[in-house]
N, C-alpha and C positions, 0 to 999 in steps of 0.2 A: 671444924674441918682443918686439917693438918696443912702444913706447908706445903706449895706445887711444886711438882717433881721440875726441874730445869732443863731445858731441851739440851739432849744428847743421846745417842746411837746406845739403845743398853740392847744385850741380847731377853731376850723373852723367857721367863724362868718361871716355874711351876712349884708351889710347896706339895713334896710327900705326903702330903696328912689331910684324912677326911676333911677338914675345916674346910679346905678349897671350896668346895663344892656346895658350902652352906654360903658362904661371904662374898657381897657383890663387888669385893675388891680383893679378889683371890690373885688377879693378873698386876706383877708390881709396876711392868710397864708396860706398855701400850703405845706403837707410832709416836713414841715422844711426847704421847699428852695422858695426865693421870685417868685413871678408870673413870671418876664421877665426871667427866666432861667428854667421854667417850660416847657415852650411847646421843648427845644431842649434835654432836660433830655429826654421829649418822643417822639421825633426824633429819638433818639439813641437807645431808649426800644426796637423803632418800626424796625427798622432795623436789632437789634436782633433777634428778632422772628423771621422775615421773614427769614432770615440766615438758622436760626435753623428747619425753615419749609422746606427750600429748602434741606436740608441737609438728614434731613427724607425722603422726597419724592425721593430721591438719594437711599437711602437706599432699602426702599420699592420698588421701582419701577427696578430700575436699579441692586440690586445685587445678583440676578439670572441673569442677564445677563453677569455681568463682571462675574461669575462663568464661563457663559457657553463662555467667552472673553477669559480666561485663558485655557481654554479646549483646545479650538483653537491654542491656543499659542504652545501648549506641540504636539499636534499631526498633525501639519500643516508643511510643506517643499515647497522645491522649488529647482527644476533643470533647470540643462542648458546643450543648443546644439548647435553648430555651424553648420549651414547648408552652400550648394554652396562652391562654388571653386573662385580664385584667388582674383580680387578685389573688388567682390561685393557681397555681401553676407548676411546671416540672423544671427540671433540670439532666438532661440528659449529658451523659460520661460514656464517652466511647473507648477504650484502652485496644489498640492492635499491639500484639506481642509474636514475637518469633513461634511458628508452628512447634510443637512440641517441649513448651516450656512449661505446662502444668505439673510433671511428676514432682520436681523440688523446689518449685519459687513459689512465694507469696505474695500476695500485691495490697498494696493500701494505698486508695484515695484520699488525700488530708483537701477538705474546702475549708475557705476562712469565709463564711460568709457575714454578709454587711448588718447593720443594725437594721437596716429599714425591711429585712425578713425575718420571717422564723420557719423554725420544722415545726410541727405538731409531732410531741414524742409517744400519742395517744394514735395518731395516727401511723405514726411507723410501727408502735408493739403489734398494731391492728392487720398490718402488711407485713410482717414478719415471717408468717410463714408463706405467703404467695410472694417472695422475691429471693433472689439467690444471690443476699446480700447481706452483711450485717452492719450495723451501724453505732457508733459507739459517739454520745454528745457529751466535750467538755464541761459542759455547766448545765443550768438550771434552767429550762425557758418559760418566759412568763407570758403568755400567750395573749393578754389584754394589754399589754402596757405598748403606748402609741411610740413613734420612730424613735423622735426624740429624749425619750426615757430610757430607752433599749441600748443594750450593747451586742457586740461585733462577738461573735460566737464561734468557735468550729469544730466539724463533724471529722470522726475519721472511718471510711466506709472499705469494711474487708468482702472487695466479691470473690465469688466462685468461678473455678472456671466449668465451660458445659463442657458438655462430653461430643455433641456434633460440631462445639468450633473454639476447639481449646485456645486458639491464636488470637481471640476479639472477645472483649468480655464490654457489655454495655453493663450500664446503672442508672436507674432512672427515679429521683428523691421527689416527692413532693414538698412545695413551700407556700407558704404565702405572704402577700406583701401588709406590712402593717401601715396603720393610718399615719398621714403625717400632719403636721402643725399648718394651717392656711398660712396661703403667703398674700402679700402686699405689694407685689411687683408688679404683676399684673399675669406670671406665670403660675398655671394652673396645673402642671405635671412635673413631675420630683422622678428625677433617671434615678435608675436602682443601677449599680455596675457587678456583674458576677464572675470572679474572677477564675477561668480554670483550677481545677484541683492542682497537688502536687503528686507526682506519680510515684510512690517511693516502691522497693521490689529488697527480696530480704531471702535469703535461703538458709535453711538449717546448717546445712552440708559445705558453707563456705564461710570457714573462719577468718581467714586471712582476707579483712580490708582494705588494708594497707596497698592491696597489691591493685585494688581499683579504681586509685587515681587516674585522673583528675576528677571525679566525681567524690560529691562530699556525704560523709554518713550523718543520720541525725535520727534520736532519739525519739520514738513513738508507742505508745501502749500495745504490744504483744498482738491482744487478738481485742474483739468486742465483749469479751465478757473476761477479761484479765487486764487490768489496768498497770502492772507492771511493763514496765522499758526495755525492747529491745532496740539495738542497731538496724536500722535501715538504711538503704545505700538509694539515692536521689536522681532520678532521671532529669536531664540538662536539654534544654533546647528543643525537648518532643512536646511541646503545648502548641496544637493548632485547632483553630484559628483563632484564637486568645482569650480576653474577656470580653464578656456578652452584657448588650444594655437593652434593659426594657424602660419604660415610663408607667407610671402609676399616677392617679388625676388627684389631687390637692384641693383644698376649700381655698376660696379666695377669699382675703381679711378684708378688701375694701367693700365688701357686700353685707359685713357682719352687721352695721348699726341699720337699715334701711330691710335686711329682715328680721330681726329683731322687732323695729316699731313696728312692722307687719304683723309680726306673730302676734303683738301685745295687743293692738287693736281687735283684732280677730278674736282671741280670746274673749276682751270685755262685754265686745258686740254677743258673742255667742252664751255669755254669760248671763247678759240683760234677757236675751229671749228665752233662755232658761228657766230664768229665775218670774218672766211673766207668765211662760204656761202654767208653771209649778203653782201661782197665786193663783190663775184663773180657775183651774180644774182642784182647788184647795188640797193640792199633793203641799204634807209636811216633807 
């Protein structure tokens, strides 16, 4: 590669002779910078633009929408309800949203729920098409393993909106509660605590985040069956009437030794008569 031309004002000159037209350095100068650094100067122009196009089109396009994103944000909530009794039970998600915000928002339920439940994931594929919901689980759930073994899990649950009440959308998950370790207190029920979901709302059509402060974005899997990260935009202050507590009943430890000798006796007694009919009626 030859020496670079030094910036200064030339006039633009053309050679006579076919060669031009073969040679990708036919032009001697160019805006002050040699040919071989010409076409990636408009690489970079060209990149610009387009930036700058896409940025407009964001604008124009999208910021009525992120208006009507933010609208959403301020007058949207979400409650919760424990339904059923003892170990098996539901969890009801109410979301109210501004009338006519199905055409371009999204919604996703994010629960953190506690160690001392689980979802059955055999039982949600099983409910998957009788609900109008989908539901996508972090991790692995091991369905026998008792409180204390078990870790803190969470769900993130994409509903639909209906078509007779696009403005309310319920969700209702089944769980259940696992066993927990007997206590020696003398207390015989273990509070399970269920804390509201997080209401996150996301639209195609509104790129510009930036402009929906004070609310904060935060990253979450796309859809239930795409595990890739989109931005989602966090609803503040719409959680009523908060977290929910049920009680679940517990083995008491100070009963362990006095049934135990129960059971062992019981046993041997039931053994001896056993073992006399068997010789009486000469069963080997």
């Amino acid at each position: 590669m030859g020496p670079s031309i030094p910036p200064r004002v030339l006039q633009l000159t053309l050679p006579q002779t076919d060669a031009c037209y073969t040679s990708p350095c036919c032009l001697k100068y160019i805006i002050l910078l040699p040919c071989h650094n010409y076409l990636m100067h408009f690489t970079r122009l060209y990149a610009t633009i387009w930036g700058i196009l896409l940025t407009c089109y964001s604008v124009v396009n999208g910021g009525n929408n992120c208006g009507s994103l933010k609208t959403l944000l301020q007058s949207s909530a979400v409650s919760l309800k424990i339904k059923s009794n003892g170990f098996h039970r539901e969890v009801e998600s109410t979301v109210e949203l501004q009338p006519g915000a199905s055409g371009h928002i999204q919604v996703l339920l994010v629960f953190n729920w506690p160690r001392g439940v689980y979802v059955d994931p055999y039982q949600l594929a099983f409910l998957s098409d009788a609900v109008d919901w989908q539901i996508l689980v972090d991790s692995t759930i091991d369905l026998e393993l008792p409180a204390h073994k078990a870790s803190s899990f969470v769900t993130y649950v994409y509903p639909f909106f209906r078509e007779e009440n696009p403005g309310k959308i319920q969700v209702s998950i089944p769980f259940h509660g696992r066993y927990h370790q007997p206590t020696f207190v003398g207390e015989t029920w273990e509070s399970i605590v269920i804390e509201p979901p997080k209401l996150l709302l996301r639209s195609e059509k509104c790129w510009q985040l930036g402009d929906l402060e004070p609310y904060t974005t935060t990253e979450a899997p796309c859809r239930a069956d795409n595990a890739s990260g989109c931005l989602w935009v966090q609803v503040q202050n719409g959680q009523s009437p908060g977290s929910q507590t049920f009680r679940l009943p517990v083995g008491d430890g100070s009963l362990v030794v006095p049934i135990c000798g129960v059971t062992l006796v019981v046993t041997i007694i039931c053994t001896l008569l056993l073992s006399k009919y068997m010789w009486k009626h000469r069963i080997v």
